[in-house]
DRENMAR-768367 format. One line per 5 residues: number of its first residue (from 1); their letters; for each residue x negated, y negated, z of C-alpha. Coordinates in steps of 0.25 Angstrom, whole numbers, padded with zeros to 4 digits, always signed. Each point is the difference from the previous one (the first is absolute). Example, Ala and Ser with C-alpha at 12.3 -4.5 7.8 and 13.67 -1.06 7.14 Angstrom:
REM DRENMAR-768367
1> as> -0049,+0018,+0031  -0006,-0014,-0002
//
This chain:
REM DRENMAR-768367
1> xxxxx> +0178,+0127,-0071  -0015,-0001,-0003  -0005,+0002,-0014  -0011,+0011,-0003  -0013,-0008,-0002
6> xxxxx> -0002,+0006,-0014  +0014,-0004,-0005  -0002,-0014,+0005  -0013,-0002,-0008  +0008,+0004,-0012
11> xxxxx> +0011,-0008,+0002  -0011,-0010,+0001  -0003,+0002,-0012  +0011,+0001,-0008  +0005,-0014,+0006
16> xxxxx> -0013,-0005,-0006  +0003,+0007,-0014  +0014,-0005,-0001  -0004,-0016,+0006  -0010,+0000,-0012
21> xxxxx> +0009,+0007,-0011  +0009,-0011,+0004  -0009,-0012,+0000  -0006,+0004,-0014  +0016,-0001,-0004
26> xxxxx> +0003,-0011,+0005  -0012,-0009,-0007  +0005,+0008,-0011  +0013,-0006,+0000  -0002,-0013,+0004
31> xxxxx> -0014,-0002,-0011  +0002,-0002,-0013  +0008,+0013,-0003  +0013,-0005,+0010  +0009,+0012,+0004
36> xxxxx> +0014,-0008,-0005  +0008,-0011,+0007  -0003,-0013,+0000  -0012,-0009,-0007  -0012,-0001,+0011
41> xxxxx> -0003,-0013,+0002  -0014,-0004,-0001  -0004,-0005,+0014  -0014,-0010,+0003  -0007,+0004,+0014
46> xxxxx> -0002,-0013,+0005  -0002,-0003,+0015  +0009,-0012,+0007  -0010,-0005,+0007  -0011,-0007,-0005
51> xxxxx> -0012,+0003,+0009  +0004,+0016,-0004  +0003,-0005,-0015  -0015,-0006,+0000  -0006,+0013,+0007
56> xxxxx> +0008,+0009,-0010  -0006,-0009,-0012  -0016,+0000,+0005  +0002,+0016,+0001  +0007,+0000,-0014
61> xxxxx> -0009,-0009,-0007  -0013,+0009,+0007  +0008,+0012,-0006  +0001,-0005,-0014  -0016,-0006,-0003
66> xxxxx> -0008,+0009,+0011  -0006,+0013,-0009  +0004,+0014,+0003  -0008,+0003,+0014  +0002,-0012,+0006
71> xxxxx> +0015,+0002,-0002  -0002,+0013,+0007  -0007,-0006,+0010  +0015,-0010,+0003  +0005,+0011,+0008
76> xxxxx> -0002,-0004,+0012  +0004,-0016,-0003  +0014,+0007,-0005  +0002,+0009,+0012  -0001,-0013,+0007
81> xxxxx> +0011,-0008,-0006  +0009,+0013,-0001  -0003,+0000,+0018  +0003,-0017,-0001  +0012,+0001,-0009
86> xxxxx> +0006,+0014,-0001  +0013,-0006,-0003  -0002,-0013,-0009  +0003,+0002,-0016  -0016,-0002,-0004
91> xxxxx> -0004,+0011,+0009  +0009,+0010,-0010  -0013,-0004,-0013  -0009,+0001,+0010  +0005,+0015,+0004
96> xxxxx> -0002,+0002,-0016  -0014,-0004,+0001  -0003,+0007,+0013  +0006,+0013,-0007  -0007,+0000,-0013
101> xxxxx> -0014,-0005,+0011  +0004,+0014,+0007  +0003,+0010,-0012  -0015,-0006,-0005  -0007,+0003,+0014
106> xxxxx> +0009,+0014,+0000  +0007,-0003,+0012  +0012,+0007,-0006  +0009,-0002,+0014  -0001,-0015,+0000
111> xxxxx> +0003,-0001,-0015  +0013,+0008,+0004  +0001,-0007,+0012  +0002,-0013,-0007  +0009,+0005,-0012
116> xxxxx> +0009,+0004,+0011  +0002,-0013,+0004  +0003,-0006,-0014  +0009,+0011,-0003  +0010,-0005,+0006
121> xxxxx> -0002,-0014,-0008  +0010,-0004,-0010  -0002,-0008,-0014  -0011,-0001,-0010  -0013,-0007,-0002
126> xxxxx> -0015,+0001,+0003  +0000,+0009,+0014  +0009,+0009,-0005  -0007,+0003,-0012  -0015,-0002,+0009
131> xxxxx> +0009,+0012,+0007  +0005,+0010,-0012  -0016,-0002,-0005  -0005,+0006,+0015  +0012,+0011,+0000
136> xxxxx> -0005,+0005,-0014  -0016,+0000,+0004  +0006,+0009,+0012  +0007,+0008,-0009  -0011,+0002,-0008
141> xxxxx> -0008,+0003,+0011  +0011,+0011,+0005  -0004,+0009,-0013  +0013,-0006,-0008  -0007,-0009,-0013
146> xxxxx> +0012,+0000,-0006  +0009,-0006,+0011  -0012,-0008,+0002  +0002,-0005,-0015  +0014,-0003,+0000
151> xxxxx> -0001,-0007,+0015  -0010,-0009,-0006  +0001,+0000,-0014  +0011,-0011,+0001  -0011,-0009,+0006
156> xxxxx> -0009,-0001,-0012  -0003,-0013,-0006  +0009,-0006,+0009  -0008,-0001,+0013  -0006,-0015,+0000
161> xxxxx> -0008,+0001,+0013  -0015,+0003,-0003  -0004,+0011,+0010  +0014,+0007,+0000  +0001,+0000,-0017
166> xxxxx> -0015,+0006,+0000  +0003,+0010,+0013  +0013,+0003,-0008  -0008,+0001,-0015  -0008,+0011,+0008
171> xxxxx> +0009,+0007,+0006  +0008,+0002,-0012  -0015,+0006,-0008  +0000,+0010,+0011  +0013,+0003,+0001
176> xxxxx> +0000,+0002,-0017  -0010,+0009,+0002  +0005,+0007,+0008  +0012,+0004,-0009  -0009,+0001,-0011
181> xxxxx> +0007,-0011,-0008  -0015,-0003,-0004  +0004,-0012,-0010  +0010,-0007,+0011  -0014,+0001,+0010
186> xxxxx> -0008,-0007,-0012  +0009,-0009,-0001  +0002,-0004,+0014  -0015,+0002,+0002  -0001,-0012,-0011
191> xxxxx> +0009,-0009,+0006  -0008,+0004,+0015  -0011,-0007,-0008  +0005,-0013,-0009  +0010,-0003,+0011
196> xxxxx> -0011,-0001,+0013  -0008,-0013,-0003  -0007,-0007,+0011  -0005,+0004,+0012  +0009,+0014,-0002
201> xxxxx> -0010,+0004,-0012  -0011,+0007,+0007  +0012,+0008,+0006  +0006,+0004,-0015  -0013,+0004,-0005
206> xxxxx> -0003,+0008,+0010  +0013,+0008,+0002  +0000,+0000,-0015  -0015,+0007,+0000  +0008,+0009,+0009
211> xxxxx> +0012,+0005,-0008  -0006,-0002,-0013  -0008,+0013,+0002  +0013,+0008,+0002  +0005,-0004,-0013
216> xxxxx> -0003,+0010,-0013  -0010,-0007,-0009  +0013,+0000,-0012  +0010,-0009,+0007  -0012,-0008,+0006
221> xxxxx> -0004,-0002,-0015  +0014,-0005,-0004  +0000,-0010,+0011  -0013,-0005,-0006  +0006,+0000,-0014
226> xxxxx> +0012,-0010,+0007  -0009,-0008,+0008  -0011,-0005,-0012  +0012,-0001,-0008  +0003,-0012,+0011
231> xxxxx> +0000,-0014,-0003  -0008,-0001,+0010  -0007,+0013,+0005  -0005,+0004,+0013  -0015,+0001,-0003
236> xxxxx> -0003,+0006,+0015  +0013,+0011,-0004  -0005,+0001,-0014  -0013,+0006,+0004  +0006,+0006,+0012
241> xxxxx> +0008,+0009,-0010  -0011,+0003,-0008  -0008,+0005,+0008  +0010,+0009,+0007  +0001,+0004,-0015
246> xxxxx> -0013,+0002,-0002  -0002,+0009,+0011  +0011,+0008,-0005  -0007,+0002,-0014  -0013,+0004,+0008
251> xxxxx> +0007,+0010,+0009  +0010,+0005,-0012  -0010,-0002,-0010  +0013,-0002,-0009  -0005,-0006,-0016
256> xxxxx> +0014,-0007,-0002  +0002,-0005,+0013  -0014,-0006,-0003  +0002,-0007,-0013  +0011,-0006,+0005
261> xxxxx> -0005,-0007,+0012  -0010,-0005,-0010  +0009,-0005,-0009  +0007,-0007,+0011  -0011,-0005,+0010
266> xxxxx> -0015,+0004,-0005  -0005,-0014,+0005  +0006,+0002,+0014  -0006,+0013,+0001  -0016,-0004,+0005
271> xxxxx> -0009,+0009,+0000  +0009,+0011,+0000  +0002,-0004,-0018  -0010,+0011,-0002  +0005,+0012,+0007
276> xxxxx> +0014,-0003,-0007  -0005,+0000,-0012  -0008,+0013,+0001  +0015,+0007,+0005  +0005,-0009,-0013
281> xxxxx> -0008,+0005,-0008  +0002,+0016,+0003  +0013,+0001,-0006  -0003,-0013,-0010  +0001,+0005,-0015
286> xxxxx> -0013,+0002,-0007  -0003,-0013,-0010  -0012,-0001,-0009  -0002,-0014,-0004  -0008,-0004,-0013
291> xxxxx> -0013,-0006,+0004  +0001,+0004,+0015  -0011,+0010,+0007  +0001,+0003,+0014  -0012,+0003,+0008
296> xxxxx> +0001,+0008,+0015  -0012,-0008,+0010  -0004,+0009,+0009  -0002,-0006,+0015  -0001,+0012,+0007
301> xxxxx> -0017,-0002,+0003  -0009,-0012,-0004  -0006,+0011,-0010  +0012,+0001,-0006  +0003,-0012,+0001
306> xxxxx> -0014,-0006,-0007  +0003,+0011,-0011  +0015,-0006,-0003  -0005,-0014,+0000  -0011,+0004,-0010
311> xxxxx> +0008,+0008,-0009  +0011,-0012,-0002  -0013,-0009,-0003  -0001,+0010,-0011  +0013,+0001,-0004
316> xxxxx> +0004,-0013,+0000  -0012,-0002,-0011  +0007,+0010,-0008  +0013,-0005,-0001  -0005,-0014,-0002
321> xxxxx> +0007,-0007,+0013  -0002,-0010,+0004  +0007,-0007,-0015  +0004,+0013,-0007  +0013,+0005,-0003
326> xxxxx> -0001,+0013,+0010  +0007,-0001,+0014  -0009,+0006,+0011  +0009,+0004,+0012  -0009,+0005,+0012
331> xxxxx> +0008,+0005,+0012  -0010,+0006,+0014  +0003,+0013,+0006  +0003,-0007,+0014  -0012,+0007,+0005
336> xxxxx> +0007,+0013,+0001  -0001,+0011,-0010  +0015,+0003,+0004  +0003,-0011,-0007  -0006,+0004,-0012
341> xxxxx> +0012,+0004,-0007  +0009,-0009,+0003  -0008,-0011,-0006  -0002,+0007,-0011  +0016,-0002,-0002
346> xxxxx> +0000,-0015,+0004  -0011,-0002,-0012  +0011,+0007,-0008  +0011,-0008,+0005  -0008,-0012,-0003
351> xxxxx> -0003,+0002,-0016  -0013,+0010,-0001  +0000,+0006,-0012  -0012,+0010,+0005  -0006,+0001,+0014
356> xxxxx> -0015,-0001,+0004  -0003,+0007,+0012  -0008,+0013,+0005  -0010,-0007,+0007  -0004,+0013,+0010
361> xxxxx> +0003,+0014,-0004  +0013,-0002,+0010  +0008,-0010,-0006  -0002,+0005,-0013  +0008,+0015,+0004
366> xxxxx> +0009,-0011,+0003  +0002,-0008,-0011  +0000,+0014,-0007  +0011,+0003,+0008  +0008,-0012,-0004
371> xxxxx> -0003,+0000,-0015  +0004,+0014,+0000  +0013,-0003,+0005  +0003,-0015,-0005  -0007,+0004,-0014
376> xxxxx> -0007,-0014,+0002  -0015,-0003,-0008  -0010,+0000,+0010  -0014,-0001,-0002  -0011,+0007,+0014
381> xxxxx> -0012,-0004,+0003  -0004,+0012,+0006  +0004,+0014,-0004  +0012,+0006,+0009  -0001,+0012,+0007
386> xxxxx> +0005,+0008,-0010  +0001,+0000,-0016  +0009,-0009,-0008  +0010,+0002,-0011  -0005,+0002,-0014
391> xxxxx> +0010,-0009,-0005  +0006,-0007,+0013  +0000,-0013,+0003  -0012,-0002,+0008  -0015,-0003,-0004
396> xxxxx> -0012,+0002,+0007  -0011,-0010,-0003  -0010,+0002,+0010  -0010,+0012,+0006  +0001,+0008,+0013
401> xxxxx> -0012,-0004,+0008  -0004,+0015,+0002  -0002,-0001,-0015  -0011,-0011,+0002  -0006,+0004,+0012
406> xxxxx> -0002,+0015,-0005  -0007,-0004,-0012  -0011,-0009,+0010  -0003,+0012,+0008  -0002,+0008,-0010
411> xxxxx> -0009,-0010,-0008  -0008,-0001,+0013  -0001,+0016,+0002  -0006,-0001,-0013  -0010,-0012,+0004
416> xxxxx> -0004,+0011,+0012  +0009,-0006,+0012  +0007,+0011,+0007  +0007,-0005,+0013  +0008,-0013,-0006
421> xxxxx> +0009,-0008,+0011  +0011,-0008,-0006  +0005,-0013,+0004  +0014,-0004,-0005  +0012,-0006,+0002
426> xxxxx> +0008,+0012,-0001  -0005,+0012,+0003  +0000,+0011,-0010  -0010,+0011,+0004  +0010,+0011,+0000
431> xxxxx> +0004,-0004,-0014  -0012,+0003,-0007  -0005,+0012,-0009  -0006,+0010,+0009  -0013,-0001,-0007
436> xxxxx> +0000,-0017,+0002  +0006,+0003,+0017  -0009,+0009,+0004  -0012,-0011,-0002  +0008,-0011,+0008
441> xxxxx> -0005,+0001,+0016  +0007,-0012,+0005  +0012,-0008,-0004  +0003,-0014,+0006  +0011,-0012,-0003
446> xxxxx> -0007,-0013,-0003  -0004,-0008,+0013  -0007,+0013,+0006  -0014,-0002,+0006  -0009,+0007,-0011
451> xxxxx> -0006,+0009,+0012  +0010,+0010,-0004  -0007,+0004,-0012  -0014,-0001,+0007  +0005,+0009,+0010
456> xxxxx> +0005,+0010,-0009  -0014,+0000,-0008  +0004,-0007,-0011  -0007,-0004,-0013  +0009,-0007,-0008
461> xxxxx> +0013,-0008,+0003  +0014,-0001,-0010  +0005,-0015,+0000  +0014,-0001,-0006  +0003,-0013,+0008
466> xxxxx> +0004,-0014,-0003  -0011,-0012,-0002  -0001,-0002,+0017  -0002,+0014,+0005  -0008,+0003,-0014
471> xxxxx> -0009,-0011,+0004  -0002,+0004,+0016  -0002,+0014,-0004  -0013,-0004,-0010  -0006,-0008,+0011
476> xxxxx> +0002,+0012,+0011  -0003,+0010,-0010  -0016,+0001,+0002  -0007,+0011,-0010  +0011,+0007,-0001
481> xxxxx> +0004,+0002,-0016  +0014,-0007,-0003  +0009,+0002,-0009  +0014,-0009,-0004  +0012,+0002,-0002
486> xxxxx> +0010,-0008,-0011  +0006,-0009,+0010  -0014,-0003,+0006  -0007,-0013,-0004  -0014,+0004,-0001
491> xxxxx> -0010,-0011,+0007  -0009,-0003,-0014  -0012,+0003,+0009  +0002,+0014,+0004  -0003,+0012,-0009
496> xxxxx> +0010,+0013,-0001  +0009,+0008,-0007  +0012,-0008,-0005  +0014,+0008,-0004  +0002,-0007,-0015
501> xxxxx> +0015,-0001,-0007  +0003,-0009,-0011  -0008,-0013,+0001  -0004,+0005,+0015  -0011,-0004,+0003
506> xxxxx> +0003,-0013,-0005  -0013,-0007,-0009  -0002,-0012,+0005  -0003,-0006,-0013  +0009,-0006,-0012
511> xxxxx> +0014,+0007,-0003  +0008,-0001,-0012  +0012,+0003,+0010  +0010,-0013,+0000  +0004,+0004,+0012
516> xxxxx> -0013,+0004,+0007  -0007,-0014,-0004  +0012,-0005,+0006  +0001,+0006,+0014  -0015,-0002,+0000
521> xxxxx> +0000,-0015,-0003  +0012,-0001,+0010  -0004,+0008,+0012  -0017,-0002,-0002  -0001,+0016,+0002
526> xxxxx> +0005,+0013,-0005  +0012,+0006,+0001  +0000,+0012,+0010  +0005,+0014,-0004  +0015,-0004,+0005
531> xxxxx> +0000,-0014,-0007  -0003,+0008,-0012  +0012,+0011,+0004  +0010,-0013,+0000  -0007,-0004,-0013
536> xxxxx> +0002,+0013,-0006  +0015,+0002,+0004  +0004,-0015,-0004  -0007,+0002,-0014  +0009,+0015,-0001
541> xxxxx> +0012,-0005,+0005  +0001,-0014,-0007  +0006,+0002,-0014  +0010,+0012,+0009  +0006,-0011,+0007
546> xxxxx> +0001,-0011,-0011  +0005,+0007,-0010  +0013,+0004,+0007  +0012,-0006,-0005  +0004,-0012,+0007
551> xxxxx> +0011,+0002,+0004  +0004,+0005,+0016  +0010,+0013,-0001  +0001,+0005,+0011  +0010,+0012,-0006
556> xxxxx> -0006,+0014,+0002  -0002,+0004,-0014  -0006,-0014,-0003  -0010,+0003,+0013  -0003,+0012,-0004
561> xxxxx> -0003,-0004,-0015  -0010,-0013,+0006  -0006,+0011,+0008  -0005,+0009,-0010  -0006,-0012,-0009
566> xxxxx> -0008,-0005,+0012  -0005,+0014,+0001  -0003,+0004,-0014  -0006,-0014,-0003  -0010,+0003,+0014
571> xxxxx> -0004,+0011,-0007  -0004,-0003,-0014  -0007,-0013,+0004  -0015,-0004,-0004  -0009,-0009,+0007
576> xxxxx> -0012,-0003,+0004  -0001,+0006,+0014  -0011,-0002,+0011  +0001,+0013,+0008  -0001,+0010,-0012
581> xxxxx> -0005,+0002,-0014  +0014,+0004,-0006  +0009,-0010,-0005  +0013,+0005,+0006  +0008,+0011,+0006
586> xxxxx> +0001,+0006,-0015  +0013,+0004,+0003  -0003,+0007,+0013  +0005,-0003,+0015  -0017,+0000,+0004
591> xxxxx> -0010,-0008,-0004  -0013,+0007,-0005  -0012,-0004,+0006  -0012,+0006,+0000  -0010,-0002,+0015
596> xxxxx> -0015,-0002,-0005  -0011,-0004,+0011  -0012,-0006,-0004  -0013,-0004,+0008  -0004,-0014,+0000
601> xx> -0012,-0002,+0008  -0004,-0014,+0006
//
């Protein structure tokens, strides 16, 4: 009686289920894990003729020293001494070999194909557990992990034979994964690497660069731990896992996870040390070192640039550095005003017992924002967006531009020039009184052509600019009348208005000031407005941070106590100061300054 084609198809099937259920049982019982009955005797797959002995040995010896592609590539030499020899005991390894070639090349029948044969090979040794690595990998490959696990897991650290012990170190990562027994697969995945030397190395690196990215950054930090605990550590897996890490603490951006990959492998970690440190650092506990001033660089433009690298000039004069007992500690924005805040932490983390930053009105509502919630002493250069607390721990030492440049038009309304242009580094025409706005016609950042205040009728031109564009400007500037701003260094042959604070404009002529004479004698010029700023914060700042305890306690209470002497020390401090007549803060969170403008002709 014919069978119905759709039954025989099924019945198909079903043999095909109940063959392989029965040859994964069998290598189960006749592996390492026997079934009962009597020992397995270990059996040796030698050949008892010696030209096939000597064809099965050049094969081996290939197998064992050829790196991982080229051992793919045996296949075909393999499937030819299988046609030559099908019967003879070598060609039994050489199935092996040509199984775990096919499972490699996903040639999923011919793997089976081949374990169908050895299925029905009795006794232990090398093939059969070549043999019980390739039914694991396919179990693995099936959706089962866990079989996949216990078929293969008896294998490990036994396998001798390079190609088939990494193929198996692999296998027995993906498989781990696969049932999420995260610290087996780091395991194995270290063993995948310390146990593949030679030739097989480019292989163990690259699979590792593989599976190492499916592993959590927790277990892949634990496996760090245990490998630079080694007697001899794997550097190429040493950096391999830190970076993994390190990924994970930029994506996650976890503090603890941070500080301890630091802890464990900050020299590994390259230029990725930084970025670390910066997640570190946010969740780091605040600590205010005696002696120790932290100073935020601005990289964001080369204007801002030029104004950070000035005001340390000055500051570092202050605190007397180099040779003084105060600790400068300068950290840079990474170009980025997003990372204003977190550098503002990682000067924390590193000892600063107050902060000098607010180089732009932005970061300085940043740092605001930061003292506000950390309680941490920090001193601005430029006013922030909005007031501070009368009592809180912030200080703001220098002036709003819009302060200056208000003053020099209205100086030069009163010298009869009604249609002022201005050229700046920030713009700041909508910030000005109504009465000083309404004379400005034309607003430009430095580098402009200075058409544009030609074209818009112009007689007279604001420069609140650094020494380049202060210079370029007087030479373009023709009849019109000028007038200078704090930050601009006046060419000594041009007459003007001049915005005047403290010692600004600076005599040229002898000074009684230590610290003058000295930066003069040092640098051949005078200081510009934003060396004095960092002259005038070192000078308020210095007795804060040296007359801390010395002692580091780190407890919230003691924090906070370190915190408020730091602030009420910044606020009682005298000095002589550069940018302003007073003396201090006087107890206040603003410094006073009074904005004069004088003419000087040429």
């Amino acid at each position: 009686m014919t069978m119905p084609a759709a039954r025989r198809i099924a019945h198909r099937r079903a043999q095909r289920t109940t063959r392989w259920i029965t040859l994964a049982t069998a290598f189960a019982c006749l592996g390492s894990l026997r079934c009962g009955g009597a020992d397995v005797v270990p059996r040796v797959d030698l050949s008892e003729s010696l030209p096939v002995q000597r064809d099965f040995s050049a094969l081996r010896d290939r197998w064992e020293h050829a790196d991982w592609d080229a051992v793919v590539a045996m296949a075909p030499k393999l499937d030819k001494h299988i046609q030559k020899h099908p019967g003879d005991p070598s060609t039994r390894t050489i199935r092996a070999m040509r199984a775990v070639v096919a499972v490699e090349k996903g040639e999923i029948a011919e793997a089976k194909k081949q374990l169908d044969v050895l299925a029905s090979v009795d006794g232990e040794g090398s093939t059969r557990d070549m043999a019980n690595v390739v039914l694991g990998s396919l179990e693995a490959r099936s959706g089962r992990p866990q079989r996949a696990l216990e078929q293969m897991g008896g294998q490990f650290n036994k396998i001798i034979d390079p190609p088939t012990r990494a193929f198996l170190n692999r296998e027995l990562v993906r498989a781990a994964l696969g049932a999420r027994k995260l610290d087996d697969a780091a395991r194995y995945l270290r063993a995948l690497v310390r146990q593949s030397g030679g030739p097989l190395r480019t292989f163990a690196e690259r699979e590792t660069a593989v599976l190492l990215a499916k592993l959590p950054a927790t277990v892949a930090l634990a496996a760090l731990k245990e490998e630079v605990a080694a007697e001899e550590p794997d550097r190429w897996f040493s950096m391999a896992l830190a970076e993994h890490v390190a990924l994970g603490v930029e994506r996650d951006q976890e503090p603890k996870l941070a500080r301890e990959l630091l802890d464990v492998a900050a020299p590994l970690l390259g230029h990725r040390a930084e970025m670390v440190a910066r997640v570190a650092a946010k969740g780091a506990g605040v600590r205010l070192e005696r002696n120790t001033v932290g100073l935020l660089m601005p990289l964001r433009t080369d204007d801002l640039r030029r104004r950070g690298i000035e005001a340390a000039s000055g500051l570092a004069l202050a605190l007397g550095i180099p040779g003084g007992a105060t600790k400068l500690i300068v950290r840079d924005d990474q170009r980025d005003v997003a990372h204003v805040d977190e550098t503002l932490a990682l000067l924390n983390a590193d000892g600063a017992a107050v902060i000098i930053a607010g180089f732009d009105t932005r970061e300085s509502d940043i740092a605001l924002a930061y003292a506000e919630r950390t309680n941490v002493p920090i001193v601005l250069f430029r006013p922030p967006s909005r007031p501070v607390a009368a009592d809180g721990p912030v200080f703001v030492l220098g002036e709003s531009p819009s302060a200056v440049r208000q003053e020099l038009v209205r100086s030069l309304a009163n010298r009869g020039k009604k249609r002022v242009a201005m050229l700046v580094e920030e713009r700041t025409v909508n910030d000005l009184a109504q009465d000083a706005a309404k004379l400005v016609v034309a607003e430009q950042p430095c580098g402009a052509s200075l058409d544009f205040a030609k074209s818009a009728g112009a007689d007279a031109l604001v420069i609140d600019a650094g020494a380049r564009c202060t210079n370029d400007a007087t030479k373009a500037a023709g009849a019109l009348t000028l007038g200078f701003g704090l930050d601009a260094a006046r060419p000594e042959s041009s007459a003007g208005v001049l915005a005047a604070s403290g010692i600004f404009p600076i005599s040229s002529g002898p000074t009684p000031d230590v610290h003058l004479k000295t930066f003069r004698d040092r640098e051949k010029r005078d200081p510009s407005w934003w060396v004095a700023l960092g002259h005038d914060a070192g000078l308020l700042v210095k007795d804060a941070v040296l007359g801390l305890p010395s002692e580091d306690d780190t407890a919230d209470a003691a924090v906070a106590v370190r915190k408020r002497l730091v602030t009420d020390s910044i606020a009682k401090t005298e000095g002589s100061l550069w940018t302003t007549s007073s003396k201090g803060f006087d107890g206040a969170r603003t410094m006073k300054r009074s904005i004069g403008v004088i003419d000087r002709k040429r």
